[in-house]
HTML snippet that shows the backbone in 3Dmol.js (N, CA, C, O; Angstrom):
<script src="https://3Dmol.org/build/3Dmol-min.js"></script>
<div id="view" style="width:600px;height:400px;position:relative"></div>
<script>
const pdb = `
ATOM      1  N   UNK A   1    -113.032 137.471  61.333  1.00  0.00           N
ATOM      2  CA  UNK A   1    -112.932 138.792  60.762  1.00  0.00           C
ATOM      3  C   UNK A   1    -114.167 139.108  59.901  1.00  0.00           C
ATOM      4  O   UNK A   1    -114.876 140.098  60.080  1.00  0.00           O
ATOM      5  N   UNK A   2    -114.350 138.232  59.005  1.00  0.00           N
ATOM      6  CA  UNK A   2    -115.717 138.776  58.348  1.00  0.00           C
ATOM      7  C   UNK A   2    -117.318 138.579  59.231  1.00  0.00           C
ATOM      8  O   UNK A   2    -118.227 139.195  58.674  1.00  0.00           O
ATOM      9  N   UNK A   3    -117.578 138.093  60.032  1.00  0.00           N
ATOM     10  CA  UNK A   3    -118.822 138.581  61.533  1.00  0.00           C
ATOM     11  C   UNK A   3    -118.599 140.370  61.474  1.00  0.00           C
ATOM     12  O   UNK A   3    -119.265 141.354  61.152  1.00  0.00           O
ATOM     13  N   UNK A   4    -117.539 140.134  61.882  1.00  0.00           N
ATOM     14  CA  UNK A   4    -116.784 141.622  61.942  1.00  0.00           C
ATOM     15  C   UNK A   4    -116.654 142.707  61.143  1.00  0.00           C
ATOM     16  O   UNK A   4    -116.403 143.832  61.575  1.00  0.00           O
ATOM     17  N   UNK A   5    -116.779 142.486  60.225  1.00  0.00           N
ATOM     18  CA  UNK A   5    -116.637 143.341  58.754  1.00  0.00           C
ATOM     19  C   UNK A   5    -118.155 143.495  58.249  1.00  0.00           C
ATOM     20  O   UNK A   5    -118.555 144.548  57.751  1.00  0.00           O
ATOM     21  N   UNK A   6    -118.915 142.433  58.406  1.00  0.00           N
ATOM     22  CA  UNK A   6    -120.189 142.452  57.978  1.00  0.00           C
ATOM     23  C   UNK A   6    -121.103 143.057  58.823  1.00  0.00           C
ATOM     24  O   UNK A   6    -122.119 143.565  58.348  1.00  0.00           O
ATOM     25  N   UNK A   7    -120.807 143.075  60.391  1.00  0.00           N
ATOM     26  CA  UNK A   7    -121.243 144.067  61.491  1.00  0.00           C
ATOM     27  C   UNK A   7    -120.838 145.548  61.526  1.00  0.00           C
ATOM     28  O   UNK A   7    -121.340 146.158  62.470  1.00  0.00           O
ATOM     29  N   UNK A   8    -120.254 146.078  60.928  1.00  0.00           N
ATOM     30  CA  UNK A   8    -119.336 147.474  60.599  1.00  0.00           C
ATOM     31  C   UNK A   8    -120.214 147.754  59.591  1.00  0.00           C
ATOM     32  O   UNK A   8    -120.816 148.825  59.514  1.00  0.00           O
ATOM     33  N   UNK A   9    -120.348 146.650  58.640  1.00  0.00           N
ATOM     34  CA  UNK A   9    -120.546 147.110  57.419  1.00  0.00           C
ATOM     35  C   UNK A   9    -122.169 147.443  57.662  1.00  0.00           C
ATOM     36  O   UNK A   9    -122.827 147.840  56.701  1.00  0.00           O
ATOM     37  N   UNK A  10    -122.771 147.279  58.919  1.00  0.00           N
ATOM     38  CA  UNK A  10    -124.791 146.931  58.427  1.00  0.00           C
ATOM     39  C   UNK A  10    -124.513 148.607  59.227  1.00  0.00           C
ATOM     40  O   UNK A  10    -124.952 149.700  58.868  1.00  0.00           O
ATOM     41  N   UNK A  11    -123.880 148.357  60.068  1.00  0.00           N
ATOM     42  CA  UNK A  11    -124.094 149.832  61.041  1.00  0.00           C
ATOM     43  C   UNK A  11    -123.641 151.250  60.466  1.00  0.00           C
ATOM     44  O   UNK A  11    -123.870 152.347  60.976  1.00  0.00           O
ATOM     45  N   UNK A  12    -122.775 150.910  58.995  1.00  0.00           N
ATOM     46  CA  UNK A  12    -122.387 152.314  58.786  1.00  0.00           C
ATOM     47  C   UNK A  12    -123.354 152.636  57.686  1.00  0.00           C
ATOM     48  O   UNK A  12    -123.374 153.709  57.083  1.00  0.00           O
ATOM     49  N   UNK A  13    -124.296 151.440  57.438  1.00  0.00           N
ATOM     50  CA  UNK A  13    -125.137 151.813  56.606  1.00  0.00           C
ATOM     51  C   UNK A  13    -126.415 152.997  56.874  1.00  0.00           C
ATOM     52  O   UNK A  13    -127.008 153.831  56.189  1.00  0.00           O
ATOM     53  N   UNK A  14    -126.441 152.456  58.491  1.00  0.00           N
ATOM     54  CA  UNK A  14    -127.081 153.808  59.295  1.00  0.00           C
ATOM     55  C   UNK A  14    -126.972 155.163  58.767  1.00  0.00           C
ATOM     56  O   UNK A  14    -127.769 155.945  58.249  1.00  0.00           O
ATOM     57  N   UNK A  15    -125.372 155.203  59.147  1.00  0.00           N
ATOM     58  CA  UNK A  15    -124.541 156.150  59.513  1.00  0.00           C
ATOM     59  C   UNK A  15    -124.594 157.386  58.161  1.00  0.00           C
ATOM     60  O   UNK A  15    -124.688 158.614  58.164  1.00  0.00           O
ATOM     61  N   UNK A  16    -124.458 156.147  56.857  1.00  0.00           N
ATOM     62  CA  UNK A  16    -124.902 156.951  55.864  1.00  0.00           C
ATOM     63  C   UNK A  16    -126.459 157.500  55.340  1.00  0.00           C
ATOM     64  O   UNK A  16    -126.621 158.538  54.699  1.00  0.00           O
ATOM     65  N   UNK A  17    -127.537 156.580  55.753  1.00  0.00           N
ATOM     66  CA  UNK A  17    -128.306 157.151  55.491  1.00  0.00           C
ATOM     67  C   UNK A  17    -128.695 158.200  56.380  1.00  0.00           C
ATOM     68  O   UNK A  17    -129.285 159.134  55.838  1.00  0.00           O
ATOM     69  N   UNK A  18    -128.463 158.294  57.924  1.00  0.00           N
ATOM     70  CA  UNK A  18    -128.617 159.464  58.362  1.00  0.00           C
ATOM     71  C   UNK A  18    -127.967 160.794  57.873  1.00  0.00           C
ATOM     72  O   UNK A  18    -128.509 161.898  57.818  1.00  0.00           O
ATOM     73  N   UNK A  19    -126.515 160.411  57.480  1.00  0.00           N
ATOM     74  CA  UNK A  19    -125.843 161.803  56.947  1.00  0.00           C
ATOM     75  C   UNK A  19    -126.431 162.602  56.131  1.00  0.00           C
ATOM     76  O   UNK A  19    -126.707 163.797  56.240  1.00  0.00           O
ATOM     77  N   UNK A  20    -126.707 161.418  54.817  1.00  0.00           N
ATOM     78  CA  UNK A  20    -127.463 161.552  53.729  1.00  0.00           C
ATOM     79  C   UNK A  20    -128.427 162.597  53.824  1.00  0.00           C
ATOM     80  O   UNK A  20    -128.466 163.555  53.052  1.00  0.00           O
ATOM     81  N   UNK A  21    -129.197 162.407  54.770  1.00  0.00           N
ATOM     82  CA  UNK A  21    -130.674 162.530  55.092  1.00  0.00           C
ATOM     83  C   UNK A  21    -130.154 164.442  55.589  1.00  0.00           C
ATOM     84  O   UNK A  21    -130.326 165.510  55.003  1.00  0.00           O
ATOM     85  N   UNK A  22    -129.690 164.187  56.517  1.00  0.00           N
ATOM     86  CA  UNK A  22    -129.208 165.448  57.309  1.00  0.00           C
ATOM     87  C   UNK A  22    -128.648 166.771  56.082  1.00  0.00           C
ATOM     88  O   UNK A  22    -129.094 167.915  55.988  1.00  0.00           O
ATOM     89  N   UNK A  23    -127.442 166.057  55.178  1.00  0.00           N
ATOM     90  CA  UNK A  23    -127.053 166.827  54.212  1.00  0.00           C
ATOM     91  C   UNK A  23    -128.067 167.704  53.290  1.00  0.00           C
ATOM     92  O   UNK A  23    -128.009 168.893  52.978  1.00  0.00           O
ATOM     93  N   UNK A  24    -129.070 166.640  52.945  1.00  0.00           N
ATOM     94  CA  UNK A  24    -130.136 167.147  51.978  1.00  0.00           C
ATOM     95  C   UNK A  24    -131.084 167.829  52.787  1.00  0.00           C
ATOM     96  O   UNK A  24    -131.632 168.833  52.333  1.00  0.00           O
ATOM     97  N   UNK A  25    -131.327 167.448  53.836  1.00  0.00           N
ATOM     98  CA  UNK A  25    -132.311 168.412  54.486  1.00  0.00           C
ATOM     99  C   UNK A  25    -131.788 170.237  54.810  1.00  0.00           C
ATOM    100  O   UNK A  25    -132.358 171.319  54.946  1.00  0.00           O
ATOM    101  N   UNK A  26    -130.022 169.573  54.815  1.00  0.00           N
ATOM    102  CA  UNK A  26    -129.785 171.820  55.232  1.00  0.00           C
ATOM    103  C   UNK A  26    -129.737 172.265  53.934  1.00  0.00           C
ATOM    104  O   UNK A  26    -129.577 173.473  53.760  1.00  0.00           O
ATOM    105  N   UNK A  27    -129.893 171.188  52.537  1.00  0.00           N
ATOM    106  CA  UNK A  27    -129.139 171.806  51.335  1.00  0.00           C
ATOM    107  C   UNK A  27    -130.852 172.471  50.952  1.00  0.00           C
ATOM    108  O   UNK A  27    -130.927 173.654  50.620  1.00  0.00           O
ATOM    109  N   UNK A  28    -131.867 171.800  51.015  1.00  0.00           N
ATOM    110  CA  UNK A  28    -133.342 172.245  50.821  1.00  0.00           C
ATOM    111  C   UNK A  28    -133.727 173.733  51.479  1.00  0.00           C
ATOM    112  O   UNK A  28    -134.231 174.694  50.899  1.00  0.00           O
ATOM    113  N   UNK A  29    -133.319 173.609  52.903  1.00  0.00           N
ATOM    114  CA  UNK A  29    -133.270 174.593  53.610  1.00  0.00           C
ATOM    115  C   UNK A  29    -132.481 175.699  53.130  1.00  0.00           C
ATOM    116  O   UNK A  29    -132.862 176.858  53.293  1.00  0.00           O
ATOM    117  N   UNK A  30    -131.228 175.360  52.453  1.00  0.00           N
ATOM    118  CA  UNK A  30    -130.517 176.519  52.154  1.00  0.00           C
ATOM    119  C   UNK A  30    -131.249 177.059  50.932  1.00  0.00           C
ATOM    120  O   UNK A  30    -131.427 178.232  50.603  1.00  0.00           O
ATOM    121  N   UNK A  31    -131.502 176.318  50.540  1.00  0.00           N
ATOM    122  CA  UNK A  31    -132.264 176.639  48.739  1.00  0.00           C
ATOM    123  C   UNK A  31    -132.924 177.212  48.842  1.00  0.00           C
ATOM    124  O   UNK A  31    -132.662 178.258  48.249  1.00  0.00           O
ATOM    125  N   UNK A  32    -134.397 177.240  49.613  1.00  0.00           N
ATOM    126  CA  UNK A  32    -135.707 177.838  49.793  1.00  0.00           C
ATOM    127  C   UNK A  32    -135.288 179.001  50.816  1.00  0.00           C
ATOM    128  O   UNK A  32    -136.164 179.863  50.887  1.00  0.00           O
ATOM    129  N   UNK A  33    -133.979 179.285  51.766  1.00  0.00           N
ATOM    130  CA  UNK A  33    -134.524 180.095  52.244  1.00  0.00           C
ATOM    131  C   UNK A  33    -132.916 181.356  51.458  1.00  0.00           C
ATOM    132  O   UNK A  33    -132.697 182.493  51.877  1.00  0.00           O
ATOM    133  N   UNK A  34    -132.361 180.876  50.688  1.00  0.00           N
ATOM    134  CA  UNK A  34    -131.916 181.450  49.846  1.00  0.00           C
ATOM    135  C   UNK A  34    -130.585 181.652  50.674  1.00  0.00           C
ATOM    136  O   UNK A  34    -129.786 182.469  50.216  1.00  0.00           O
ATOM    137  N   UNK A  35    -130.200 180.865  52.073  1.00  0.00           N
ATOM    138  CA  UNK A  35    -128.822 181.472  52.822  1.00  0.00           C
ATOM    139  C   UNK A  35    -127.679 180.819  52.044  1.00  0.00           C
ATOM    140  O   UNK A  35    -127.875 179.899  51.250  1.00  0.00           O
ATOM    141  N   UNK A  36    -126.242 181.438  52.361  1.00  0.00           N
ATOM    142  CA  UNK A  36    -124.993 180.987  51.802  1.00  0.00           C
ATOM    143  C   UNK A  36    -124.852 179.768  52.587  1.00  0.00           C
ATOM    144  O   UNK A  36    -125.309 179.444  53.683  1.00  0.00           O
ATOM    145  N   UNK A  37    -123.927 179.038  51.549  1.00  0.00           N
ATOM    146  CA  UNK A  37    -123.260 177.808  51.754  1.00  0.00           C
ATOM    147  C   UNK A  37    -122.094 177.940  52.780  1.00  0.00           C
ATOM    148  O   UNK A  37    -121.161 178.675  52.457  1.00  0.00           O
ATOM    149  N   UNK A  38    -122.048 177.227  54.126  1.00  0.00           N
ATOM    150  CA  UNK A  38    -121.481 178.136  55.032  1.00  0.00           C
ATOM    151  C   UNK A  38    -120.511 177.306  55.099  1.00  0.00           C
ATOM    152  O   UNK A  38    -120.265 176.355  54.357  1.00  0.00           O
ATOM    153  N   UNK A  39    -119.629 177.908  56.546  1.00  0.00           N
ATOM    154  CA  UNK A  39    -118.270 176.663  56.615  1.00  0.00           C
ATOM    155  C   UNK A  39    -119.402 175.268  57.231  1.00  0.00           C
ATOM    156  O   UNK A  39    -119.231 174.168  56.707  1.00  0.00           O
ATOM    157  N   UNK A  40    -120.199 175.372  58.023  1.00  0.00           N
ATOM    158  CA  UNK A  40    -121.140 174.007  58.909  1.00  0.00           C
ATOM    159  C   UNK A  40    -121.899 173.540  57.785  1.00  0.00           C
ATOM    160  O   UNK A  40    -122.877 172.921  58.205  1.00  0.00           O
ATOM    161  N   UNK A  41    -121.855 173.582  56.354  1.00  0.00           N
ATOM    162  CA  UNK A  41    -122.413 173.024  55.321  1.00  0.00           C
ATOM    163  C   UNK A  41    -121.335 172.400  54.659  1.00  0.00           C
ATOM    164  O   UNK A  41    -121.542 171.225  54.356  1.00  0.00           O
ATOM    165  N   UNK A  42    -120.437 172.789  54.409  1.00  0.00           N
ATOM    166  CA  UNK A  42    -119.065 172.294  53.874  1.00  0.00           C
ATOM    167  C   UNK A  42    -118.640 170.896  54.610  1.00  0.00           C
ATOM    168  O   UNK A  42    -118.584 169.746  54.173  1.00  0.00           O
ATOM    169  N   UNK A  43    -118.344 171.479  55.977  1.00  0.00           N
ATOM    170  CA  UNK A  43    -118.366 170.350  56.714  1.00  0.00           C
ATOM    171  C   UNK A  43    -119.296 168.761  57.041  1.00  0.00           C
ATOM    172  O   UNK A  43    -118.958 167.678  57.517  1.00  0.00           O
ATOM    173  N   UNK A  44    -120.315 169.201  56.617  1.00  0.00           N
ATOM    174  CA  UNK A  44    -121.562 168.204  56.362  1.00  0.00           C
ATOM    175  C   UNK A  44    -121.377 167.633  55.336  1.00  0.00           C
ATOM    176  O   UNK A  44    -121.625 166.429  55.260  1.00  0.00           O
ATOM    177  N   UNK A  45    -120.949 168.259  54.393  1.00  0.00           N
ATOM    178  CA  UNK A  45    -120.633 167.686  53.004  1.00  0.00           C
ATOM    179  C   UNK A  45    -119.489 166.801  52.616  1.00  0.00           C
ATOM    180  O   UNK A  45    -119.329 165.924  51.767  1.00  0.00           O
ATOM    181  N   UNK A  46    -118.786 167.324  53.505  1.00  0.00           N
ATOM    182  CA  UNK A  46    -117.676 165.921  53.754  1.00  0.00           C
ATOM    183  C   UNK A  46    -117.428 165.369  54.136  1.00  0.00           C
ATOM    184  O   UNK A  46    -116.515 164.622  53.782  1.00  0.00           O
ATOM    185  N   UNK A  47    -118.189 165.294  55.389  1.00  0.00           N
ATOM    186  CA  UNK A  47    -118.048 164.184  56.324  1.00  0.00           C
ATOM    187  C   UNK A  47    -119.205 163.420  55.407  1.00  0.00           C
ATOM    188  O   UNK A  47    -118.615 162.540  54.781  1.00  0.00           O
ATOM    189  N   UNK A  48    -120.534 163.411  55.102  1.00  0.00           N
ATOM    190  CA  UNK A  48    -121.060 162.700  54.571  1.00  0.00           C
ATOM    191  C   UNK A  48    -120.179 161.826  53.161  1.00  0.00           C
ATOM    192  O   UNK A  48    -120.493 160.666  52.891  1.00  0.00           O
ATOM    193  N   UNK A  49    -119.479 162.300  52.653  1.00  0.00           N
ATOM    194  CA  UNK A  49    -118.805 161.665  51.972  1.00  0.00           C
ATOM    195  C   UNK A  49    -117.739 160.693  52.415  1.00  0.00           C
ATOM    196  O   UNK A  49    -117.264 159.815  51.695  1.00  0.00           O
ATOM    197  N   UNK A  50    -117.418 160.927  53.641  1.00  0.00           N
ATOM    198  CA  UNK A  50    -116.189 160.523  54.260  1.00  0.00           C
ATOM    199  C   UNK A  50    -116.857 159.322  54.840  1.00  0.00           C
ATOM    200  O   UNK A  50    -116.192 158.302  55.022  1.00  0.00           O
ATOM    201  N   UNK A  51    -118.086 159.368  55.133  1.00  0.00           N
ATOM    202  CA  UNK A  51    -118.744 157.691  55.817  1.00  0.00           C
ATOM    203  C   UNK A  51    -119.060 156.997  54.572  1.00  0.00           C
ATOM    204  O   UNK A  51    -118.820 155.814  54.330  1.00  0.00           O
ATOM    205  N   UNK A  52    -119.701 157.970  53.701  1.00  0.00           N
ATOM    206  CA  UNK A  52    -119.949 157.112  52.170  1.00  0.00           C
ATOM    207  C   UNK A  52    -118.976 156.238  51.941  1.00  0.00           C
ATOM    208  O   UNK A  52    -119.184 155.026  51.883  1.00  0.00           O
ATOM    209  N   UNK A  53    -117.540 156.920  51.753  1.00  0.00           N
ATOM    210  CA  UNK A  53    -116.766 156.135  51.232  1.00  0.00           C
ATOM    211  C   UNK A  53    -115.930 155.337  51.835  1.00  0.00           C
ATOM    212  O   UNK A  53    -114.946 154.885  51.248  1.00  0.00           O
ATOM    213  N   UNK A  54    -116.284 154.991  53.401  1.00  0.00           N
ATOM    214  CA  UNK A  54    -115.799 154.549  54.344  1.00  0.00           C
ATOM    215  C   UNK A  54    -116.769 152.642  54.428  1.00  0.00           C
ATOM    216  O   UNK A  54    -116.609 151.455  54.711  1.00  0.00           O
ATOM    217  N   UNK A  55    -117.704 153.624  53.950  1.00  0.00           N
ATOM    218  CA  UNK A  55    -118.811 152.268  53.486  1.00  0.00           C
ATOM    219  C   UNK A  55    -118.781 151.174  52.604  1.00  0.00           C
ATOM    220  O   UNK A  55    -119.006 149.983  52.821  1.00  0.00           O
ATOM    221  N   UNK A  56    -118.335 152.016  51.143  1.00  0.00           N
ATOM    222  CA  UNK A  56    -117.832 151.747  50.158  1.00  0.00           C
ATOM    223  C   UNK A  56    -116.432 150.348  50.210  1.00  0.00           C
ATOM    224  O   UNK A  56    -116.227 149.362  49.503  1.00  0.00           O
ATOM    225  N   UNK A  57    -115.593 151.043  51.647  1.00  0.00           N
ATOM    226  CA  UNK A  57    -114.379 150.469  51.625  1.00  0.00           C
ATOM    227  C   UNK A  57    -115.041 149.027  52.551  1.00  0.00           C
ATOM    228  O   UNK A  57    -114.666 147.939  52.112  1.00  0.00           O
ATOM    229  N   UNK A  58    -115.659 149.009  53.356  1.00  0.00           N
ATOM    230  CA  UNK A  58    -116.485 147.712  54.258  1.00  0.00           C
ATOM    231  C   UNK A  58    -116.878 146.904  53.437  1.00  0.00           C
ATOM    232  O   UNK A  58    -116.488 145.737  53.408  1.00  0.00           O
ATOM    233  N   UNK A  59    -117.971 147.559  52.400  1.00  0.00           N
ATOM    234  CA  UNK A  59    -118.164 146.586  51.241  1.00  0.00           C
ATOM    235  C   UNK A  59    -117.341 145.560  50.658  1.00  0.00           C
ATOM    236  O   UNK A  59    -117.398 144.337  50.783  1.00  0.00           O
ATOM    237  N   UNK A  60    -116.472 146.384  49.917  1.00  0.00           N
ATOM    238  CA  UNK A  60    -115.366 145.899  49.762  1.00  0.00           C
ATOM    239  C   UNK A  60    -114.791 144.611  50.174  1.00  0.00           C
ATOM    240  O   UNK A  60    -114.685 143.572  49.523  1.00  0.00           O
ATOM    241  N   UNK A  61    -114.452 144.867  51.335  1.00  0.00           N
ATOM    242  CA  UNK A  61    -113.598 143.942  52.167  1.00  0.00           C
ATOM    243  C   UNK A  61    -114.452 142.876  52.469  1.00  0.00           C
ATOM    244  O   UNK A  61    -114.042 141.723  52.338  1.00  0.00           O
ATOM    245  N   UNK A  62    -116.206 143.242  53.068  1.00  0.00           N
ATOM    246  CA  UNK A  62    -116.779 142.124  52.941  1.00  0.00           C
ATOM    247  C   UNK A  62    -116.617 141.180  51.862  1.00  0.00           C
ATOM    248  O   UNK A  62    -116.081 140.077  51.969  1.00  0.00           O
ATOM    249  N   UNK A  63    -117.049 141.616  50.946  1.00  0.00           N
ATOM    250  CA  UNK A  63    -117.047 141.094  49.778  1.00  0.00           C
ATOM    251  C   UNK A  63    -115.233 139.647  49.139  1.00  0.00           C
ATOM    252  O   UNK A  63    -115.153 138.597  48.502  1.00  0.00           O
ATOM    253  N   UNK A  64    -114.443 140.392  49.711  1.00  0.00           N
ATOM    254  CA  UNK A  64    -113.587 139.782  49.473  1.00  0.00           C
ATOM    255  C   UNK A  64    -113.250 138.573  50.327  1.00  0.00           C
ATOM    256  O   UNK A  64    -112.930 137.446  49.950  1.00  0.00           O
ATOM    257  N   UNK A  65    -113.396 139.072  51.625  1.00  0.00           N
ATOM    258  CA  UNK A  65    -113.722 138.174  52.859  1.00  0.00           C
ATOM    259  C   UNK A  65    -114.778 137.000  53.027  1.00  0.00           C
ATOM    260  O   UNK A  65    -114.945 136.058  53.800  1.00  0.00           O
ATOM    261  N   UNK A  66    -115.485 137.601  51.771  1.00  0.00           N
ATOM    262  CA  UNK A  66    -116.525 136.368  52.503  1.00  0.00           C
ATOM    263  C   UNK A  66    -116.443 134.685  51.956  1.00  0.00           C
ATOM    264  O   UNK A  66    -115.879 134.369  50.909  1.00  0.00           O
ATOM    265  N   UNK A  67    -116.973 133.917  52.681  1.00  0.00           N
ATOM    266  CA  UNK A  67    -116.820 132.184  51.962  1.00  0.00           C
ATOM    267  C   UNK A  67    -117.117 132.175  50.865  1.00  0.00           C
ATOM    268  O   UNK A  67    -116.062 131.921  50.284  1.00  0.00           O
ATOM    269  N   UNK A  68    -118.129 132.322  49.906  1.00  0.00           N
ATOM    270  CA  UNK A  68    -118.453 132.087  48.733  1.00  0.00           C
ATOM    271  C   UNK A  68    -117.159 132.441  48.015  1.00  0.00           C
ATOM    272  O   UNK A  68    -116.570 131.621  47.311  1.00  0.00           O
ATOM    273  N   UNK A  69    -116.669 133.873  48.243  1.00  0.00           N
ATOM    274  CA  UNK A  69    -115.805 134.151  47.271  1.00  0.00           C
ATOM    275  C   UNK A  69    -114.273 133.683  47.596  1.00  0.00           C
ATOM    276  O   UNK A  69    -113.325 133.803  46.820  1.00  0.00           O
ATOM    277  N   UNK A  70    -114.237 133.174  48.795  1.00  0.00           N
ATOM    278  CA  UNK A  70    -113.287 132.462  49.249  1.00  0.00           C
ATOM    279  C   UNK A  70    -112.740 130.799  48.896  1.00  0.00           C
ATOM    280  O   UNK A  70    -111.666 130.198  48.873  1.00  0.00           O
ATOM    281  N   UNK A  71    -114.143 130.508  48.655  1.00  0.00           N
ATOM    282  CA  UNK A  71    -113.748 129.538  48.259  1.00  0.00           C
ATOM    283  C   UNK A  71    -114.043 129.664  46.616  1.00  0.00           C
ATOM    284  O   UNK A  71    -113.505 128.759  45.978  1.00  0.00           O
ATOM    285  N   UNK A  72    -114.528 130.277  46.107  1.00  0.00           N
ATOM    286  CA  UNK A  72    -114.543 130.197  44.322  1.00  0.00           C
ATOM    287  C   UNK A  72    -112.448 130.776  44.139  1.00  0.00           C
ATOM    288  O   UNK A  72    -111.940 130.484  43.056  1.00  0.00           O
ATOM    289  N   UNK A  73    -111.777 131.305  44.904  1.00  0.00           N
ATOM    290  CA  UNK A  73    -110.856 131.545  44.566  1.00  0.00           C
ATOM    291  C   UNK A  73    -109.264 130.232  45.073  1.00  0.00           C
ATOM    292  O   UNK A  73    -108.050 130.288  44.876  1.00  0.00           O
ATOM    293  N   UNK A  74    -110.138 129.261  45.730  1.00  0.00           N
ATOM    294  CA  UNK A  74    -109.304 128.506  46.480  1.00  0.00           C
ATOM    295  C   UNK A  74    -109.456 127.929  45.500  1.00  0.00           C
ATOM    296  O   UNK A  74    -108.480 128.363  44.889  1.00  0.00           O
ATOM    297  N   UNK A  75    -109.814 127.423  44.992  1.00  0.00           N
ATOM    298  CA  UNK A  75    -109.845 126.206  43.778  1.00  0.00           C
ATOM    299  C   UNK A  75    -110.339 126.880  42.358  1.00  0.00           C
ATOM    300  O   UNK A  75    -111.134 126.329  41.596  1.00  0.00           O
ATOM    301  N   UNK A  76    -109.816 127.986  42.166  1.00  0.00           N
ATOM    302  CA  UNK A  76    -110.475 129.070  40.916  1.00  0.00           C
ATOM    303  C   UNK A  76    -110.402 127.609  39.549  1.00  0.00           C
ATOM    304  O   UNK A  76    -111.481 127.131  39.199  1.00  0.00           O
ATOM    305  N   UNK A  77    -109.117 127.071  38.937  1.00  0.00           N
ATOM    306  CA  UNK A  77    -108.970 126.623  37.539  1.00  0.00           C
ATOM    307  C   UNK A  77    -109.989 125.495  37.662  1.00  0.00           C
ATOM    308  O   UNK A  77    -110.681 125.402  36.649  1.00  0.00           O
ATOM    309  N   UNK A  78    -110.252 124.688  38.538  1.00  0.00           N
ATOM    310  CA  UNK A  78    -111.328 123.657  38.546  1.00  0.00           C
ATOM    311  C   UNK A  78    -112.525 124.327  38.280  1.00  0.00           C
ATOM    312  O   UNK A  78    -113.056 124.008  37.217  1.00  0.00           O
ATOM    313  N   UNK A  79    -113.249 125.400  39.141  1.00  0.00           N
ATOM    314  CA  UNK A  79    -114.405 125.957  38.786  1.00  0.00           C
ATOM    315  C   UNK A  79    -114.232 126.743  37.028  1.00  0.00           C
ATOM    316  O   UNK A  79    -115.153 126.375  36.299  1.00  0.00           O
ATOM    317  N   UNK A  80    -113.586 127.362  36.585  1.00  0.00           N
ATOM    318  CA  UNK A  80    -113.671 127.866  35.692  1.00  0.00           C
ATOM    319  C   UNK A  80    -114.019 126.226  34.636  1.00  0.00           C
ATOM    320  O   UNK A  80    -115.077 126.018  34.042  1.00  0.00           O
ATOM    321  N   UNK A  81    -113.030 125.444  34.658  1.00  0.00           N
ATOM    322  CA  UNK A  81    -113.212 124.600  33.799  1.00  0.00           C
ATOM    323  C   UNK A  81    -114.939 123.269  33.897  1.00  0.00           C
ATOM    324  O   UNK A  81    -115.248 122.261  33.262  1.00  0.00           O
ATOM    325  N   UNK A  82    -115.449 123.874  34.774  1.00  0.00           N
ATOM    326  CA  UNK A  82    -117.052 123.478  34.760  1.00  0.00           C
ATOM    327  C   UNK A  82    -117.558 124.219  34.526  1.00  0.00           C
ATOM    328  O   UNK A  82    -118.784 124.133  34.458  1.00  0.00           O
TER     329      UNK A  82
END
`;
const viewer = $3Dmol.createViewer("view");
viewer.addModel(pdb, "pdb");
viewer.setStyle({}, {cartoon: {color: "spectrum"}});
viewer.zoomTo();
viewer.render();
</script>
């Protein structure tokens, strides 16, 4: 599972910096050319958030998943007491 989690996790990193990238580029565009914030901007805006925090949640799970922290929690009172 964590191969797995850590492969999710490199690819949505893409995912966000393209959004990222895309979001700020119509928000510049909207700025300079002075148009309204439309419904296809709204929508950009949350889906970019929606991979953000989809990312956020991979992290996560890597993080919990992985050996190091797997094993600092298998034997937690021995390590604390060194």
């Amino acid at each position: 599972m964590y191969p797995t989690l850590l492969l999710l996790h490199s690819l949505f990193r893409w995912l966000v910096l393209l959004s990222l990238c895309y979001a700020i580029a119509r928000s510049y565009r909207g700025y300079y050319y002075t148009s309204e914030f439309s419904f296809l901007d709204n929508k950009i805006r949350h889906w970019t958030a929606t991979i953000a925090h989809i990312q956020l949640i991979l992290g996560i799970l890597v993080y919990v998943n992985s050996p190091i922290i797997q094993y600092y929690f298998s034997d937690f009172k021995n390590l604390i007491s060194n």
